[in-house]
C-alpha positions as CSV (number, residue, x, y, z in Angstrom):
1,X,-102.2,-121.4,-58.3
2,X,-104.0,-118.3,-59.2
3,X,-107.6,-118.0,-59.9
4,X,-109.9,-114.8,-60.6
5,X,-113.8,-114.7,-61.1
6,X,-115.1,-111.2,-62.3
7,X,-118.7,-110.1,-61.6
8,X,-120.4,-106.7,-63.6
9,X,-122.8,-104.8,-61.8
10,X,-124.6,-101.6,-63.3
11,X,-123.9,-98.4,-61.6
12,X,-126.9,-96.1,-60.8
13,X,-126.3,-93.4,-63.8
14,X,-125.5,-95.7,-66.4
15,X,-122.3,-97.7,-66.9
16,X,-120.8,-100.4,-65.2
17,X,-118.1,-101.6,-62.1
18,X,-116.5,-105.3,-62.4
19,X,-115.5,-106.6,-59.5
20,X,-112.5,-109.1,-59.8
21,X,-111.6,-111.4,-56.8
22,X,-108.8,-113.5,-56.5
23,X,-108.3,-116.6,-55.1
24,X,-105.4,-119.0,-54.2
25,X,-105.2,-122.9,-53.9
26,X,-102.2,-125.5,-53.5
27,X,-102.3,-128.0,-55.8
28,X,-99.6,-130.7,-57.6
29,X,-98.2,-129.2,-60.8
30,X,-96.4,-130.6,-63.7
31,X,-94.5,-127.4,-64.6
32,X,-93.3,-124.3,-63.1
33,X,-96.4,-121.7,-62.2
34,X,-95.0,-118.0,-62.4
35,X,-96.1,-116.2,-59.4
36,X,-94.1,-112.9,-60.1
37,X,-96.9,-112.6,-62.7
38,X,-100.0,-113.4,-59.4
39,X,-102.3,-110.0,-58.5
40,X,-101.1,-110.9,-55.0
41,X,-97.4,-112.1,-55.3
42,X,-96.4,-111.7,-51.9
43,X,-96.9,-114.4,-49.2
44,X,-98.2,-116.8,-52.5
45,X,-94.1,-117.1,-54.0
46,X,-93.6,-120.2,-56.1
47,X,-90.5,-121.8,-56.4
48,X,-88.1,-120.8,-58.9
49,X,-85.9,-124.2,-59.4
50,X,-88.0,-127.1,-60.9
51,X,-85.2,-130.0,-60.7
52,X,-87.4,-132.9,-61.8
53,X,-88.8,-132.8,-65.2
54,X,-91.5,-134.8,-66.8
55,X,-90.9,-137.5,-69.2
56,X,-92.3,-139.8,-71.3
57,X,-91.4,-143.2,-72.9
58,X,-93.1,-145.4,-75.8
59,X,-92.0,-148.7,-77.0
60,X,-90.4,-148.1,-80.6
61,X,-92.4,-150.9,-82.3
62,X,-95.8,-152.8,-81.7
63,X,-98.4,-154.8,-84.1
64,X,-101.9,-154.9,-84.8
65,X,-102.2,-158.3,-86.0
66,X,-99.8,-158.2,-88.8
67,X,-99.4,-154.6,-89.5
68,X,-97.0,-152.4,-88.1
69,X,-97.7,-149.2,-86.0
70,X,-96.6,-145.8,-86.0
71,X,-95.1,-143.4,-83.6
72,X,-98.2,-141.9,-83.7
73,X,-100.8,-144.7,-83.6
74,X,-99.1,-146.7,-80.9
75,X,-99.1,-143.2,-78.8
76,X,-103.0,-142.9,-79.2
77,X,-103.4,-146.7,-78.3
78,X,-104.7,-147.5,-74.4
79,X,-105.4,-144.8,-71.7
80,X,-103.5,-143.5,-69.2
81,X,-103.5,-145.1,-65.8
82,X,-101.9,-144.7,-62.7
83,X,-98.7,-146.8,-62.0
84,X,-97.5,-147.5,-58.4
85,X,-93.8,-149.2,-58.9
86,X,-92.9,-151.9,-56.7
87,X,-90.6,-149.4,-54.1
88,X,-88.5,-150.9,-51.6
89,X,-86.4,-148.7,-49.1
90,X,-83.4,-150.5,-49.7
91,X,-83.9,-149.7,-53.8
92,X,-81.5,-147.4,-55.7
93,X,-82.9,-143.9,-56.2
94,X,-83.8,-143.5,-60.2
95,X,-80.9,-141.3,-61.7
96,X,-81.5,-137.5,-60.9
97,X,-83.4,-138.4,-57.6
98,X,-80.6,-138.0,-54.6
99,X,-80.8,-139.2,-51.5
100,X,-83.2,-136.1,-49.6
101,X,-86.0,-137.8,-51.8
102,X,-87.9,-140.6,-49.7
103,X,-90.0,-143.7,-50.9
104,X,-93.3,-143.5,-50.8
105,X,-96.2,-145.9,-52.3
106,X,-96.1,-145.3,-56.1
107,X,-93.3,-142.8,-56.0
108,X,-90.9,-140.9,-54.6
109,X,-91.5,-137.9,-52.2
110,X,-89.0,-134.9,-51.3
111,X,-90.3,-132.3,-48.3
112,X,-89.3,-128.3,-49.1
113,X,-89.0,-127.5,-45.6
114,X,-89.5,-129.8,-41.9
115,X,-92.8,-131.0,-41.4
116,X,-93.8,-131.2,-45.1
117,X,-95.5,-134.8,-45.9
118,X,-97.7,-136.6,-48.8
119,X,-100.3,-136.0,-46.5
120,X,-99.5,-132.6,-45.4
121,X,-97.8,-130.9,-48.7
122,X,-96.4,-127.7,-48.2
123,X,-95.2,-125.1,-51.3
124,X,-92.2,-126.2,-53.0
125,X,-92.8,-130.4,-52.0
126,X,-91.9,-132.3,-54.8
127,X,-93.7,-135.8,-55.2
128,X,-92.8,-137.9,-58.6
129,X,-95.1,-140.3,-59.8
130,X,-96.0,-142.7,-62.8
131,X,-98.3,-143.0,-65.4
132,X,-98.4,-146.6,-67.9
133,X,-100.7,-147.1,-70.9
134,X,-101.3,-150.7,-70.5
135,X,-101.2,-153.2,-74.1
136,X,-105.2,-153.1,-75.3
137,X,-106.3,-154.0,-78.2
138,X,-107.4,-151.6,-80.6
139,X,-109.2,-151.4,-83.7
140,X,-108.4,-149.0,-87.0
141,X,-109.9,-148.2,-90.9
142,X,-107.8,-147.1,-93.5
143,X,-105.3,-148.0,-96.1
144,X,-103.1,-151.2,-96.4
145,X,-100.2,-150.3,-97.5
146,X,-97.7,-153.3,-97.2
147,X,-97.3,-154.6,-93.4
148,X,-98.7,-150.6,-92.8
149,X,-102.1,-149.0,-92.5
150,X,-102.2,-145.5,-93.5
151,X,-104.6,-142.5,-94.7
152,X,-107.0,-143.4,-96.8
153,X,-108.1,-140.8,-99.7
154,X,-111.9,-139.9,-99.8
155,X,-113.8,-137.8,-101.4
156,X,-113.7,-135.3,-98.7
157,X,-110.3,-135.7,-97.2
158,X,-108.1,-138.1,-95.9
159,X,-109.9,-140.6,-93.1
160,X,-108.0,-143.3,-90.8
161,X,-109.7,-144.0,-88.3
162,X,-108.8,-145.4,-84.8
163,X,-110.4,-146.8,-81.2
164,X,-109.3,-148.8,-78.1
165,X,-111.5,-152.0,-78.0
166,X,-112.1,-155.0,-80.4
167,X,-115.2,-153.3,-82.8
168,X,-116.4,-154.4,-85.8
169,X,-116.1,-152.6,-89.4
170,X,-119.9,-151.0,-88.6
171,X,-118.8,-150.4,-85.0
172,X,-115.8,-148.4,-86.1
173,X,-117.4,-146.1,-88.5
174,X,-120.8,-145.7,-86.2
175,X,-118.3,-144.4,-83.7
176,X,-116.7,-142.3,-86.3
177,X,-120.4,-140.6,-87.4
178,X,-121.2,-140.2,-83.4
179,X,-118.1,-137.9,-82.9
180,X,-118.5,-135.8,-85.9
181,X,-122.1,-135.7,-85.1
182,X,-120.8,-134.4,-81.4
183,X,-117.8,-132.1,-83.2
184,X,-120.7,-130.4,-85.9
185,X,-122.8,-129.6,-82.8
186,X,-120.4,-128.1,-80.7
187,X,-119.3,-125.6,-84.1
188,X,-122.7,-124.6,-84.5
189,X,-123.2,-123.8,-81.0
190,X,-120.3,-122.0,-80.7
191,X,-121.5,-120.1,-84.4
192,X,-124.4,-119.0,-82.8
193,X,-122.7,-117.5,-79.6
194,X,-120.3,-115.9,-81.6
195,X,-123.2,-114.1,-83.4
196,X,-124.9,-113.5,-80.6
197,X,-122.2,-111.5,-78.7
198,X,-121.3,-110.2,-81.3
199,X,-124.2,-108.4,-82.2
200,X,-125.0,-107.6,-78.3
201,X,-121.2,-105.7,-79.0
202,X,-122.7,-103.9,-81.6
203,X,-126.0,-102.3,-80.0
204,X,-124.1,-102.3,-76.6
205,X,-123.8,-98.4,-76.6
206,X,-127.9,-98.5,-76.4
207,X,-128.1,-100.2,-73.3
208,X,-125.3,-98.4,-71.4
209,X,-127.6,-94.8,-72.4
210,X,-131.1,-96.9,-70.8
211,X,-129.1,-97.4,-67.8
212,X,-128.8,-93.9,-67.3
213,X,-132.8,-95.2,-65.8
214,X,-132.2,-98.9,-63.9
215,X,-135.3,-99.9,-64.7
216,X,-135.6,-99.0,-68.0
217,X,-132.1,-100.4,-68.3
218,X,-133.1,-103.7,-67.6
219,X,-136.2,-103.6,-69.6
220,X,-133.9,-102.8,-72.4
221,X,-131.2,-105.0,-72.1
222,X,-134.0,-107.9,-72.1
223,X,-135.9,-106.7,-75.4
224,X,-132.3,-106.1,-76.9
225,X,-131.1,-109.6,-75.6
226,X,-134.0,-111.1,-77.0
227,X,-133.8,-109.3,-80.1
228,X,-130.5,-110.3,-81.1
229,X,-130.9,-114.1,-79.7
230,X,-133.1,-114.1,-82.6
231,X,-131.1,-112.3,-84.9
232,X,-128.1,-114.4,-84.2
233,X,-130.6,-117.6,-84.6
234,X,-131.6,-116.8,-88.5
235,X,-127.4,-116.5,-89.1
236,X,-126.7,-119.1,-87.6
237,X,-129.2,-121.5,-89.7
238,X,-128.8,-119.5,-92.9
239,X,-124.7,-120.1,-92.7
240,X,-125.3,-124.1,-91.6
241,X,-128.0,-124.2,-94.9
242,X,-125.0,-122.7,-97.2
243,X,-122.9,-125.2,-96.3
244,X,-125.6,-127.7,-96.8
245,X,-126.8,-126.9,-100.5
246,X,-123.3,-128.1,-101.5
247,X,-124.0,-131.6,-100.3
248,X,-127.5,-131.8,-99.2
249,X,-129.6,-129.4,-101.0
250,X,-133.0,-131.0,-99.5
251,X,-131.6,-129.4,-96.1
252,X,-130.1,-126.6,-96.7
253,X,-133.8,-125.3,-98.3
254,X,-135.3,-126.4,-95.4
255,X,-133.1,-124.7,-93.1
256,X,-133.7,-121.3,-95.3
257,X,-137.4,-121.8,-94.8
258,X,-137.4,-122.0,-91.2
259,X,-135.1,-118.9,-91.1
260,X,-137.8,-116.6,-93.4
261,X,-140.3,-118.1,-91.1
262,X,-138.7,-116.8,-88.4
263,X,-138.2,-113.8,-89.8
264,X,-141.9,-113.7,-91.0
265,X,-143.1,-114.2,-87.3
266,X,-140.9,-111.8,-86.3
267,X,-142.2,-109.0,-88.1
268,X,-146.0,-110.0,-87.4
269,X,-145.0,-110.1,-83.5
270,X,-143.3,-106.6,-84.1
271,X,-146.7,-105.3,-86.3
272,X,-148.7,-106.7,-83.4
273,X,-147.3,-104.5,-80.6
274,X,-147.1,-102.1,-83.0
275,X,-151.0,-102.0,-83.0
276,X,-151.3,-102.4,-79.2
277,X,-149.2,-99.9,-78.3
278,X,-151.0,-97.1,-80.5
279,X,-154.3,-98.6,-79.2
């Protein structure tokens, strides 16, 4: 497998050089890795044939209780563990497996070339294993419909809800607030990084004319960076307090105060070394 880290440097002048380093590793893959497509192709070749697919197999009916599951809920029941198959050497080989492939605990092994090994794997080994998601219990929300529990309609959207583990009613829905709390973070992180690079695309041209001077490059890209981290602040919570005022008015004002006050303090800082720098 191929992996490449890049690292930017600025060049004395202005500008800069990235530096991109490739590296390659050995590992156990579940589908073919295309090495015609590698930096370095040549002494890193993949195999082409990939004779032994993955597959996957799920019991056509199972309960909760009384109600019937779905494809999909009874697929989203358990985690996945690792199965090791009671293997004996005098066992058939599965169907597709011939007789080059070799027993080994929790599987089956087959070597690409002479000295190749479990312990020793070489390019081109071939090792199948198992996975099982063991009965659980689990515990859902959501409609009764007949023998059936399905969507229910809210006043946002449809909600069922679903969790390994025997919880109660509150259990299930404190778990269902704790990931959306977890989901609405993560967005509104990612809002304000997508502003803030964004906007560092934007007055990008400025710092690549102060690097003309190193030093006064750096100096710029810090006031810049600093600049638009706050910039990219004051969107972000005047886009979270829009969507707010639709369902929590209270919060959305708040959120528009704190980004005028920001903006407020920003100016008197500005004013400040204004002053200063004419002193």
């Amino acid at each position: 497998k191929e992996t490449s880290h890049s690292e930017t440097k600025k060049k004395t002048g202005g500008g800069t050089e990235t530096t991109t380093t490739y590296t390659y590793s050995k590992i156990w893959s579940d589908e073919p890795i295309d090495s015609s497509s590698f930096e370095k192709p040549e002494g890193h070749e993949n195999p082409v044939d990939w004779p032994v697919n993955g597959e996957k197999w799920q019991v056509a009916e199972a309960t909760l209780g009384v109600f019937s599951l779905s494809s999909d809920q009874i697929e989203r029941a358990g985690k996945e563990a690792v199965f090791t198959p009671f293997v004996t050497n005098n066992m058939p080989l599965p169907s597709g497996l011939d007789a080059s492939y070799v027993r080994i605990p929790g599987g089956f092994f087959k070597g690409a070339s002479a000295g190749s090994s479990v312990s020793a794997p070489k390019v081109g080994d071939i090792k199948v294993t198992f996975e099982s998601a063991p009965v659980c219990e689990i515990s859902m929300a959501g409609r009764k419909e007949g023998n059936t529990l399905r969507k229910y309609q809210t006043a946002n959207g449809e909600l069922i809800l679903q969790y390994n583990g025997n919880l109660s009613k509150e259990a299930i829905f404190a778990a269902a607030h704790r990931d959306n709390t977890i989901i609405t973070w993560l967005i509104r992180i990612a809002a304000l990084l997508m502003f803030f690079f964004g906007l560092k695309l934007i007055i990008g041209p400025l710092n690549v004319l102060a690097d003309i001077i190193p030093f006064f490059g750096n100096i710029m890209d810090f006031v810049t960076g600093t600049a638009t981290f706050l910039i990219a602040l004051i969107l972000t919570l005047v886009t979270a307090a829009i969507a707010w005022l639709t369902v929590r008015p209270v919060i959305g004002i708040i959120l528009i105060a704190v980004a005028v006050l920001l903006i407020v303090l920003a100016k008197k800082k500005g004013k400040e070394k204004k002053q200063a720098v004419q002193q």
